[in-house]
C-alpha positions as a printed Julia matrix, in Angstrom:
304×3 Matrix{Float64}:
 248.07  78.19  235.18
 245.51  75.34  233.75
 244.6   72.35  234.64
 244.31  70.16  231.84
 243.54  66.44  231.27
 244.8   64.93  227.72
 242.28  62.42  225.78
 244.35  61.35  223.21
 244.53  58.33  220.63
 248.65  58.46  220.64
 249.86  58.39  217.02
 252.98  60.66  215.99
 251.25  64.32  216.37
 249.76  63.48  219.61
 252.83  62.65  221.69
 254.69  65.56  220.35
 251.35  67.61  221.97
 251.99  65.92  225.06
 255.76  66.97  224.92
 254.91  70.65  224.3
 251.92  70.53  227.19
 254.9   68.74  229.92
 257.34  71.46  228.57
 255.33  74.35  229.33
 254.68  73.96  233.25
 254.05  77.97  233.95
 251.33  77.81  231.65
 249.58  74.34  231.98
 249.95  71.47  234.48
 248.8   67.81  232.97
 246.9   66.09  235.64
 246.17  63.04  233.73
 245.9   61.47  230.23
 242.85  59.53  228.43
 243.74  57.22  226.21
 240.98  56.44  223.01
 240.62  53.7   219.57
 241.22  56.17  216.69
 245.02  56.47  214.7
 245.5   53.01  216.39
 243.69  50.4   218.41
 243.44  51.06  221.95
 245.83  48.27  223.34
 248.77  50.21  220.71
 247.46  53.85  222.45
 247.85  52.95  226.07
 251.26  51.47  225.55
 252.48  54.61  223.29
 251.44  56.51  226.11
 252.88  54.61  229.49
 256.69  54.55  227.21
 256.34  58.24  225.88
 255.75  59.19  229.92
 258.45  56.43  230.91
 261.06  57.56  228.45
 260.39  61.2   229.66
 260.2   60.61  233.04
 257.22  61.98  233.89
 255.42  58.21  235.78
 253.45  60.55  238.02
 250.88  61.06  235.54
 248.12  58.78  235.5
 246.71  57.06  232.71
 243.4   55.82  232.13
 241.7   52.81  229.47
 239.12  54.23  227.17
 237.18  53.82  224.53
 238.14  51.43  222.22
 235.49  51.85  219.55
 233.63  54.33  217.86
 229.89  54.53  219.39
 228.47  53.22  216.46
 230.61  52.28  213.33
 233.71  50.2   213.83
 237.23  51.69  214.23
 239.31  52.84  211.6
 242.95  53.43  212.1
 245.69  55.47  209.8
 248.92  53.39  209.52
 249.9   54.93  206.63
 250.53  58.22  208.44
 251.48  56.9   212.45
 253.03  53.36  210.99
 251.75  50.04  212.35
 252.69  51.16  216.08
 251.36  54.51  216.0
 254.92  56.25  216.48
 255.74  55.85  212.87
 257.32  53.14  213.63
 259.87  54.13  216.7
 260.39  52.04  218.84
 260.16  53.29  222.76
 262.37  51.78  225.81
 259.03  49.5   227.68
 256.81  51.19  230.03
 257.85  51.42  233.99
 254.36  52.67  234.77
 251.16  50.95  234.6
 247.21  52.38  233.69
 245.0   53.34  235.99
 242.35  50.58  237.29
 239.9   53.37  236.3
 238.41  53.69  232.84
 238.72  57.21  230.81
 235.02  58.36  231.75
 235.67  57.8   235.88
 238.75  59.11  235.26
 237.94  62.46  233.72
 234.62  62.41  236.36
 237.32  62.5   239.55
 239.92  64.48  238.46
 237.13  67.22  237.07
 235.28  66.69  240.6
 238.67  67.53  242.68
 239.59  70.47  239.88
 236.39  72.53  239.2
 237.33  73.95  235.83
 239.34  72.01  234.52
 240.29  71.88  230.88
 239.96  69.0   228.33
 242.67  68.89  225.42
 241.38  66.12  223.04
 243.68  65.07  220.09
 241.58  62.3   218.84
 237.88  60.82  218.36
 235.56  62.77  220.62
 234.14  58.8   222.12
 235.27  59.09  225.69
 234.13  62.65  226.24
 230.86  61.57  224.98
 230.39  59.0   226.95
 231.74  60.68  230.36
 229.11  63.2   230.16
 226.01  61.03  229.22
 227.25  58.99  232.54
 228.28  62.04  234.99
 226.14  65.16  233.49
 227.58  66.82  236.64
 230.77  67.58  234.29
 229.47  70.2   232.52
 229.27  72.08  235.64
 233.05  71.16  236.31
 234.83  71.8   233.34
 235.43  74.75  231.88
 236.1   74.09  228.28
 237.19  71.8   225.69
 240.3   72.91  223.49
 239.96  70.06  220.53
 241.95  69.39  217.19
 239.07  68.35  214.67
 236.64  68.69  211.82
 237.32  70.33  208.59
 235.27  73.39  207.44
 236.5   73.44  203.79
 238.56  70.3   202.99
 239.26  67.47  204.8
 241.98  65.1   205.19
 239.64  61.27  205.11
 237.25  62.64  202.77
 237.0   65.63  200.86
 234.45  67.2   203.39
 235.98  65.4   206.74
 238.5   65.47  209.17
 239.72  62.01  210.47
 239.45  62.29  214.7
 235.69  63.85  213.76
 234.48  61.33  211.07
 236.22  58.33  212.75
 232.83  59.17  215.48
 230.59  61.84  214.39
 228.01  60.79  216.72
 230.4   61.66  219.89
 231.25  65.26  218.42
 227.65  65.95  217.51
 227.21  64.44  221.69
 229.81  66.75  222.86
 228.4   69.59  221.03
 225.21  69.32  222.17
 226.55  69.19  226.23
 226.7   73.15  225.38
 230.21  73.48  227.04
 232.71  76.39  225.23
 234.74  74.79  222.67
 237.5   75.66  220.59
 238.22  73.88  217.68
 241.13  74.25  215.23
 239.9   72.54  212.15
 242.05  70.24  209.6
 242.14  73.32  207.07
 244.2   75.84  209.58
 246.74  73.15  210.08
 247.97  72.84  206.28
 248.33  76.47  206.49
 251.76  75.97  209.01
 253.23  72.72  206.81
 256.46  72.88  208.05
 259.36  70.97  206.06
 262.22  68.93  207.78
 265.12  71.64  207.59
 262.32  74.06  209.21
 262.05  71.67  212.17
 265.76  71.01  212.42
 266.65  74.81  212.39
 264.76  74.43  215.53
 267.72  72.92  217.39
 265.59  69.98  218.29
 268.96  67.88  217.55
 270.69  68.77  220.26
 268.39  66.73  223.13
 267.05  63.27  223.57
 263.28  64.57  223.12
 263.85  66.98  220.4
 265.77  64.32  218.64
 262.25  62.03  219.1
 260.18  65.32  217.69
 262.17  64.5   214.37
 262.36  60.58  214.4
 258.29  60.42  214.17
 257.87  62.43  211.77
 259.98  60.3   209.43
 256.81  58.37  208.46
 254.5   61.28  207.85
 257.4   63.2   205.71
 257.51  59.58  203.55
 253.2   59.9   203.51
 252.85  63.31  202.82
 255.94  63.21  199.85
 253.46  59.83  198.35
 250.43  62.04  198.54
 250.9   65.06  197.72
 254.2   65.86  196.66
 256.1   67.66  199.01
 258.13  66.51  201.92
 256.33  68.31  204.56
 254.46  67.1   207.62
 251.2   69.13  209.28
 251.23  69.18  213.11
 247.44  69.21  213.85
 247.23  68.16  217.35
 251.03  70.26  218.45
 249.08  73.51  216.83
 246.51  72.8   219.4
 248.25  72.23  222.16
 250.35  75.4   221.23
 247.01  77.4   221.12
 245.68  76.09  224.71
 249.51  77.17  226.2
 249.95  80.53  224.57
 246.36  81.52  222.92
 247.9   84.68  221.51
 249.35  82.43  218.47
 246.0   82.61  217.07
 245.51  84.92  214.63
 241.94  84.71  214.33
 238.67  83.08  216.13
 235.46  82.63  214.48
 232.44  81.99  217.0
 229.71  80.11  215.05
 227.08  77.56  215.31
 228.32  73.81  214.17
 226.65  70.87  213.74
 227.6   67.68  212.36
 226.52  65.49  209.37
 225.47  61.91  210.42
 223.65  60.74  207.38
 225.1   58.06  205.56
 226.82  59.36  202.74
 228.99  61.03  200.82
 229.06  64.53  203.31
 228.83  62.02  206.51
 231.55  63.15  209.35
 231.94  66.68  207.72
 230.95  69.68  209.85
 228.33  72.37  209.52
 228.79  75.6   210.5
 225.79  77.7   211.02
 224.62  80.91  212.85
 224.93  80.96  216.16
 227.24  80.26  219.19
 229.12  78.04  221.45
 232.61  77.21  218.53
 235.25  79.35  218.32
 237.01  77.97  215.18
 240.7   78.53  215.63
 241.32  80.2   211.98
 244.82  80.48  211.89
 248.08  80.24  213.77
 251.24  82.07  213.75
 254.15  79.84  212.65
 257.0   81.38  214.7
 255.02  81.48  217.86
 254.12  77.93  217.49
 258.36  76.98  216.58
 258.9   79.0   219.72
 256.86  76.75  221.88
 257.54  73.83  220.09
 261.43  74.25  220.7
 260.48  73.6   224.55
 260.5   70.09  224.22
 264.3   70.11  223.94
 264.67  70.54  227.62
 262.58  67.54  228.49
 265.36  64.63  228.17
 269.01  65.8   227.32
């Protein structure tokens, strides 16, 4: 089993992740969660994460503060898809826990100091990894590896070359990247590959419980998004493909080690990512659909 800690920036994907990480306790245990500015501000992120954790039950899970800006441009958020409070617009029972007095980078510092290798899941901007190892280098002896949904290799989602949690703070990936710590990375691209459309997600059964019933209610706003934009009512699940890849890495098809780098210029290609020869990225090329509805379906059993 891994020990994981969750740096997250809480819009709709991201607490469905954090539903399918608590679901699946054989495989992963959670032993905290970051919070960072990125699909909303900060104060929005912290609160969508004490009343997802209050609504499921699950107050023994500490939260820490982080980041709530970029490291050098200001924020930018993504209403459209997560709605003004970042859970497309559901609206939670109030928190009965608090946050932590410690901030994100102390936080990740202790609990990777009491849990040599340890595992990072981030689901947003990269900004409080960065910053936790430029102020405790020591935690690139402790942790083991960072399992990350971000970057685009062919098309992005913000810009045609870039993803949104990797060109809302390039400088923090191209940080991270250069700690030299494994990473895995599934990239915007692989996740329009497993659109799923609402009767797909209800043939799941997720009706039938409190929690699976919540799966479906947040993705109301990106169904209404994706349907403006492109077309089709579907919704992509970046950050739940990742999480389903750290619990069961079998659902991967494929993983392509390479070199990456990213582009920090100011311009058109800034935020977009760079593959070249080398090591140290294992892109995450592809994932297989019913092994990820398999896993997903676990979050029925969190709240009947």
């Amino acid at each position: 089993m891994k020990k994981i800690l969750i740096d997250t920036d809480c819009g709709v994907d991201d607490a469905i992740a954090i539903m399918m990480a608590l679901a699946s306790p054989a495989e992963i245990s959670v032993l905290g969660i970051t919070t960072v500015c990125g699909n909303v501000a900060l104060e929005k992120v912290v609160d969508n994460v004490l009343r997802l954790l209050s609504f499921l039950g699950r107050m023994d899970i500490p939260v820490f503060r982080g980041a709530s800006r970029p490291l050098v441009e200001p924020p930018r958020h993504a209403p459209d898809v997560h709605g003004a409070n970042g859970l497309g617009g559901v609206e939670l029972p109030p928190p009965r826990i608090s946050e932590q007095r410690e901030r994100a980078p102390q936080g990740i510092a202790r609990l990777a100091r009491e849990n040599p290798g340890l595992t990072l899941l981030t689901l947003g901007p990269l900004t409080n990894i960065a910053i936790a190892f430029t102020i405790y280098p020591e935690l690139k002896g402790q942790i083991a590896e960072i399992v990350t949904m971000g970057g685009a290799i062919e098309t992005g989602n913000v810009t045609q070359f870039a993803e949104f949690n990797f060109h809302s703070d390039p400088e923090a990936v191209q940080s991270v990247l250069d700690a030299g710590l494994p990473l895995f990375l599934l990239p915007w691209d692989a996740t329009v590959r497993v659109a799923h459309t609402e009767a797909e997600l209800e043939a799941l059964g997720l009706r039938t419980s409190a929690s699976g019933r919540l799966v479906l209610d947040l993705q109301q706003t990106v169904f209404g998004f994706v349907e403006k934009t492109r077309g089709a009512r579907v919704t992509m699940l970046p950050d739940p493909l990742t999480a389903a890849w750290l619990i069961e890495p079998a659902i991967a098809g494929r993983l392509l080690e390479t070199g990456l780098r990213m582009e920090l210029g100011q311009n058109a290609l800034r935020g977009a990512c760079i593959t070249r020869r080398g090591s140290g990225v294992k892109l995450i090329q592809d994932i297989d659909k019913s092994g990820f509805d398999r896993i997903l379906s676990r979050v029925i059993a969190l709240k009947r």
